[in-house]
N, C-alpha and C positions, 0 to 999 in steps of 0.2 A: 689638185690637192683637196679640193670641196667634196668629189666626187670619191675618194680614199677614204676621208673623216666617214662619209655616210655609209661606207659599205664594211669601216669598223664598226661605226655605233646600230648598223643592221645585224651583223654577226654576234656585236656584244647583246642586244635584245633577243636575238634565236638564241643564245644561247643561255638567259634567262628564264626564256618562257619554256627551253625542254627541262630546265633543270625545277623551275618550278611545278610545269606539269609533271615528269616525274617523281618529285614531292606529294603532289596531289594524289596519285596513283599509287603509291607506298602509302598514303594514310589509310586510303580505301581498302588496299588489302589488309592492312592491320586492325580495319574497322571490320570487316568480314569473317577474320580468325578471331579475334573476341567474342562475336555476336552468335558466331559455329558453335563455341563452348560448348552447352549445351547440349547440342548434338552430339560431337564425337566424345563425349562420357553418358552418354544416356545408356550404354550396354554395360556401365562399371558399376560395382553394386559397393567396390569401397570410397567412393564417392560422386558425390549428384552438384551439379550446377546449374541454379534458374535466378528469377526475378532480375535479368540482364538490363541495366539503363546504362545506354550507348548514347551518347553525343558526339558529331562529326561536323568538324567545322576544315577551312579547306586545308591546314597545313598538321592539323594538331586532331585531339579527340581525346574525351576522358568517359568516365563513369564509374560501375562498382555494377557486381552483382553477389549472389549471393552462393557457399559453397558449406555443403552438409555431408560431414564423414557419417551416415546415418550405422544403427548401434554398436560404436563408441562404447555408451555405458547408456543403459538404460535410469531415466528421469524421470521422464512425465508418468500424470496419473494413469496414461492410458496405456504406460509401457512399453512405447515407442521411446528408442534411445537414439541421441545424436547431435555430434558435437559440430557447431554451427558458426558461421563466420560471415565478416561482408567484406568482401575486398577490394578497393581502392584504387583506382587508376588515372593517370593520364598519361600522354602518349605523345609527344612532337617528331613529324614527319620529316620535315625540313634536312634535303640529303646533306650529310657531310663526306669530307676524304673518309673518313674511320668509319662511318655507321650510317644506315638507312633509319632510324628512328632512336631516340631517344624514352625512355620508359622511369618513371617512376610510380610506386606502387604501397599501398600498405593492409596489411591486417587488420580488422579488429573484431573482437568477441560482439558474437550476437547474444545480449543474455533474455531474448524473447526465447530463445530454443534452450537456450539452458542458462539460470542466472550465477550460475557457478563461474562461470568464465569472466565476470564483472570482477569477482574474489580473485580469478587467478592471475589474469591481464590486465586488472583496473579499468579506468575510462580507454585511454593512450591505445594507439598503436601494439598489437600482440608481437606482429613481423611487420617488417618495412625494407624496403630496396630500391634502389638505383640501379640504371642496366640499360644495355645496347643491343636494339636488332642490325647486325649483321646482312652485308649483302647478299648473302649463301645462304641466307634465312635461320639462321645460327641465332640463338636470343642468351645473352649473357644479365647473370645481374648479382649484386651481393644480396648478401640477408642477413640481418638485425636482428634478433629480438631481447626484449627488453630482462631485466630480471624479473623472475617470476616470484612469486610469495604467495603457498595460500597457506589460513590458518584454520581452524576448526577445533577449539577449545585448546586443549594441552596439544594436539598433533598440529603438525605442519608441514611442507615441502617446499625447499630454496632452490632456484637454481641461478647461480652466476651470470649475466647476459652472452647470451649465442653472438656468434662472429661467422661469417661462411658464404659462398660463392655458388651460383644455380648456373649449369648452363643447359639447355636443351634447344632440340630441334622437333620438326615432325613425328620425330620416332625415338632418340636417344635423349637422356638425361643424365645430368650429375652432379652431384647435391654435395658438399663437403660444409661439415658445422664444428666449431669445436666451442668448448665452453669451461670454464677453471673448476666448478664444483659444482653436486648435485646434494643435497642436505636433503635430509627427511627424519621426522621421529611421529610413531602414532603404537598406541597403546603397548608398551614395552619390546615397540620392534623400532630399530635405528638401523641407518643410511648413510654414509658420506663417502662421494667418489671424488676423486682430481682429476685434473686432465684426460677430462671425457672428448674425445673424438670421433667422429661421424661419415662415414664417405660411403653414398651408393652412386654406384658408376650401372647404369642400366645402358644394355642395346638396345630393350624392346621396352619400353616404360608404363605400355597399356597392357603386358601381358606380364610385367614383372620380371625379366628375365637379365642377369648381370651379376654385380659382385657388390652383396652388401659389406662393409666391415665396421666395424668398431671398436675402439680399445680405447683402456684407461690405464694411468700412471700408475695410479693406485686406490685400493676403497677398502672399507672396513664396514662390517654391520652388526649386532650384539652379539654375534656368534662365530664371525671368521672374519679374517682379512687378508688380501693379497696386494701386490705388487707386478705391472707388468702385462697387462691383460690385453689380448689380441682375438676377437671373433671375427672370422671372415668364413658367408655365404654365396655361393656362385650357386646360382638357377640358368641352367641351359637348355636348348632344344636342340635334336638332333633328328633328322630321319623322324619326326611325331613321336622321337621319344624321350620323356623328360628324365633329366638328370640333376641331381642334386646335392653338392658336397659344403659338409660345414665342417672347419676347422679351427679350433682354437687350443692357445698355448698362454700358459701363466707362470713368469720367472718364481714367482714364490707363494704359496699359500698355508695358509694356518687354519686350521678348524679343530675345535676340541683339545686335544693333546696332540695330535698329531701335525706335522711340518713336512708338508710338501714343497720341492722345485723341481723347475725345467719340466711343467708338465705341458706335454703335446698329446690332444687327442683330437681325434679327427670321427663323422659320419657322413656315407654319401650312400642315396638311392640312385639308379641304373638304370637307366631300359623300362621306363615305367611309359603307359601307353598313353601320352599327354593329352588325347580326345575323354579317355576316360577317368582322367584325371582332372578336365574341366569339367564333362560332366557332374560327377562328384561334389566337386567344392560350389558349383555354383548352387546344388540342390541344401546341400550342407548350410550356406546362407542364407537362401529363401526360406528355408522351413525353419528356421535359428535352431541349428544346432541337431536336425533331424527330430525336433517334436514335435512337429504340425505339418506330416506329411498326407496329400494326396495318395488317391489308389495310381494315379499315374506318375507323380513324383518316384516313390515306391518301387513301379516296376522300371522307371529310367535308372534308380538307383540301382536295382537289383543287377540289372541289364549291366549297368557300365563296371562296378566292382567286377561283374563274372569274364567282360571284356579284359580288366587288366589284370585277372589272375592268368587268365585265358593265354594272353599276349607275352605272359612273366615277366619277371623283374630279380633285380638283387639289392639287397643292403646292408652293409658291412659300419665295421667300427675298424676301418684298415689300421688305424695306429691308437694304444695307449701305452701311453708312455712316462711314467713320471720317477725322479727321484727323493731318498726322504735320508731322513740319518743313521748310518751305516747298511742302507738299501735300497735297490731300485724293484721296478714294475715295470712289464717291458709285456703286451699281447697284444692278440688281434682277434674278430669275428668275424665271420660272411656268412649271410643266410641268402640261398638262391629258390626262386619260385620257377622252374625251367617251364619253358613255354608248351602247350597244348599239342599235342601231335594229331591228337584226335579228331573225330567231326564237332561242328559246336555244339554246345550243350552238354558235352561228354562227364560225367560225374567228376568231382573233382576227388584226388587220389594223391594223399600226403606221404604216403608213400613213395610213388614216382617219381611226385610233381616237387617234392623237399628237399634240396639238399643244405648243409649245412655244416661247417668246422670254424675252429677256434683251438688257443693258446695262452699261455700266461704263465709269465716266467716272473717268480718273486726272487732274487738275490741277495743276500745276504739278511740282516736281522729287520724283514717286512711284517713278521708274525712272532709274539710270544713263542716260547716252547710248547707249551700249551694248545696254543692253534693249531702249531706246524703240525704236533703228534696227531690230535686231530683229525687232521687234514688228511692225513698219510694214513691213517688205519681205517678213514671213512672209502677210499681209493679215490679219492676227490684230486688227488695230487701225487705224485711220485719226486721222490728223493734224485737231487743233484749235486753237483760237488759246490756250486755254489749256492744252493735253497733248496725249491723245490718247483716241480712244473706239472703245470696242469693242460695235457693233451687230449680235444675229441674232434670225432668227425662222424658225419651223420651222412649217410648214402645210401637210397632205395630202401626204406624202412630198418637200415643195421647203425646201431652207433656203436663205437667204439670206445672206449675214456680210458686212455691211458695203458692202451695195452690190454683189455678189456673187451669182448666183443659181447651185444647184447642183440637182439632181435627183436626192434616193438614193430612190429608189420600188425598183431593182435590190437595191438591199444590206439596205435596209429586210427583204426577203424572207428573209434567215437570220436575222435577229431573229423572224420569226412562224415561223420553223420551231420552231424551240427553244421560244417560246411553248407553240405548239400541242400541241407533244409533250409539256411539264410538264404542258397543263393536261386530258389526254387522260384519261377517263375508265377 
């Protein structure tokens, strides 16, 4: 019986010390992917991580370092912008059934890097969360933040307190926030949304690639107001080539005198050559905005634009769509840059290389009389039983409007001058 009791309380000790050493082993890697930060964002230029203070004790580990979305808005005297933070942490190892570690976290404004952020987050917490590392290395956690208020004589901007759920992993993220209102007033320009909501769902999170969206109940500003509002962004890659579709739809809007509903419109680029698309934007950054280029910056730019006219692309406005009283709007666009057949370098040729068509159907009373006649005697438009419709199509230097054939192959030609000359090495 003596020898039963010792060979429980030996199993129960082994299986202590695996489940502790285990613990120990999960802090150390979570001590490991903190202290990496740094590193795996050192090649993101929309945001930097440094001044890391790591403590590691055996079951648990906390600290803070510091996180800079660098120009944000340009601040300082020396013209360097960027909005700066320190963030918070401690972390218990200690395995359970549900979760490898235990995490809490918080924000706060750094107002050494900009004191503006004192104004808009106060002392307190900016964001704050609770959350669980998973044993598939899945990191879950909510997010807080508090209401915002800043003021600046007669202007100001409100917003509600954020509520919303972060999950990511090595690669994937998803962010969902919502919040009851967003206020603003500054020199005769006014703001107020409702039921503002938030959701990006990314597969690739360091390359930006997913489904951003957002939509709100309803908002109003001194000049229009709507009801119903839906944007949704999907960034994909395919085969190295990037694609890009934005759609949004608004149950009702008001501007001016006019009253629109059920409007759906949609854009998406195609086939665009995603290497010359990061070259592009990374140079686009570095040089803020292309005005402090290198002679080599310069011919990288030159290079990669000439790459994805080279490789072609398309981009269309596949749907516009909206309704108003006693009329609707009903067209579409696509303009195609067809790929290069040539050897490289080959002149570029708008002619060719251009295709392009489009549509637009107005029904019933969209236009004055006035307009419509207009419309119809410029050939801008042709006569329908129900309005009026505006048909062109653009192929190998001939466009067509409406029944109409014209031939710019001539004029087409100082369009590839100017081409040719940007994209001259």
């Amino acid at each position: 019986m003596k020898k039963s009791w010792i060979a429980v309380v030996t199993v129960m000790l082994l299986l202590v010390a695996a489940w502790l050493g285990a613990s120990f082993y999960s802090a150390r890697i979570s001590g490991n992917y903190v202290t990496a930060l740094p590193e795996m964002y050192q090649q993101q230029d929309f945001v930097h991580i440094k001044t890391i203070e790591h403590h590691q004790s055996f079951f648990s580990s906390e600290g803070k370092f510091e996180l800079r979305m660098p120009n944000v808005f340009a601040t300082s005297e020396e013209g360097q912008g960027a909005l700066g933070f320190i963030v918070q942490y401690s972390i218990s190892n200690l395995l359970l059934p549900n979760s490898a570690g235990r995490v809490t976290w918080q924000l706060i404004g750094d107002d050494k890097i900009d004191t503006r952020l004192t104004k808009l987050f106060g002392q307190g917490a900016a964001l704050k969360g609770q959350g669980i590392i998973q044993y598939d290395g899945q990191r879950r956690s909510t997010v807080e933040l508090a209401e915002l208020l800043l003021r600046d004589g007669d202007a100001f901007v409100q917003m509600s307190p954020v509520k919303g759920t972060l999950v990511w992993d090595n690669l994937a993220l998803h962010l969902q926030l919502k919040t009851d209102r967003l206020n603003g007033r500054a020199e005769g320009n006014a703001l107020d949304w409702h039921g503002i909501a938030l959701d990006v769902n990314l597969s690739d999170r360091m390359q930006g690639l997913g489904v951003y969206t957002m939509s709100a109940d309803k908002g109003s500003s001194d000049g229009s107001s709507f009801e119903k509002m839906t944007l949704i962004k999907n960034v994909s890659v395919s085969n190295n080539r990037l694609n890009v579709s934005i759609a949004q739809t608004i149950k009702s809007y008001i501007f001016d005198q006019y009253k629109l509903n059920d409007i759906d419109q949609s854009f998406m680029l195609k086939n665009m050559d995603f290497p010359s698309v990061q070259t592009i934007s990374s140079i686009v950054r570095d040089t803020k905005d292309l005005r402090n280029m290198t002679l080599d910056e310069r011919a990288k730019l030159t290079a990669a634009v000439r790459q994805l006219l080279d490789q072609g692309f398309s981009m269309a406005l596949p749907k516009i769509a909206a309704k108003m009283d006693g009329g609707s709007i009903d067209g579409n666009i696509s303009i195609e840059i067809l790929k290069s057949e040539g050897p490289v370098g080959r002149p570029f040729s708008t002619a060719q290389r251009l295709n392009a068509s489009g549509q637009l159907d107005l029904k019933g009373r969209v236009l004055d009389p006035a307009q419509t006649t207009t419309a119809l005697l410029l050939g801008l438009a042709v006569s329908t039983p129900e309005g009026i419709k505006s048909i062109f199509d653009l192929t190998e230097g001939v466009i067509k409007i409406n029944g109409r054939t014209f031939d710019m192959k001539e004029y087409l030609t100082y369009s590839d001058d100017l081409i040719n000359a940007l994209l001259a090495p």
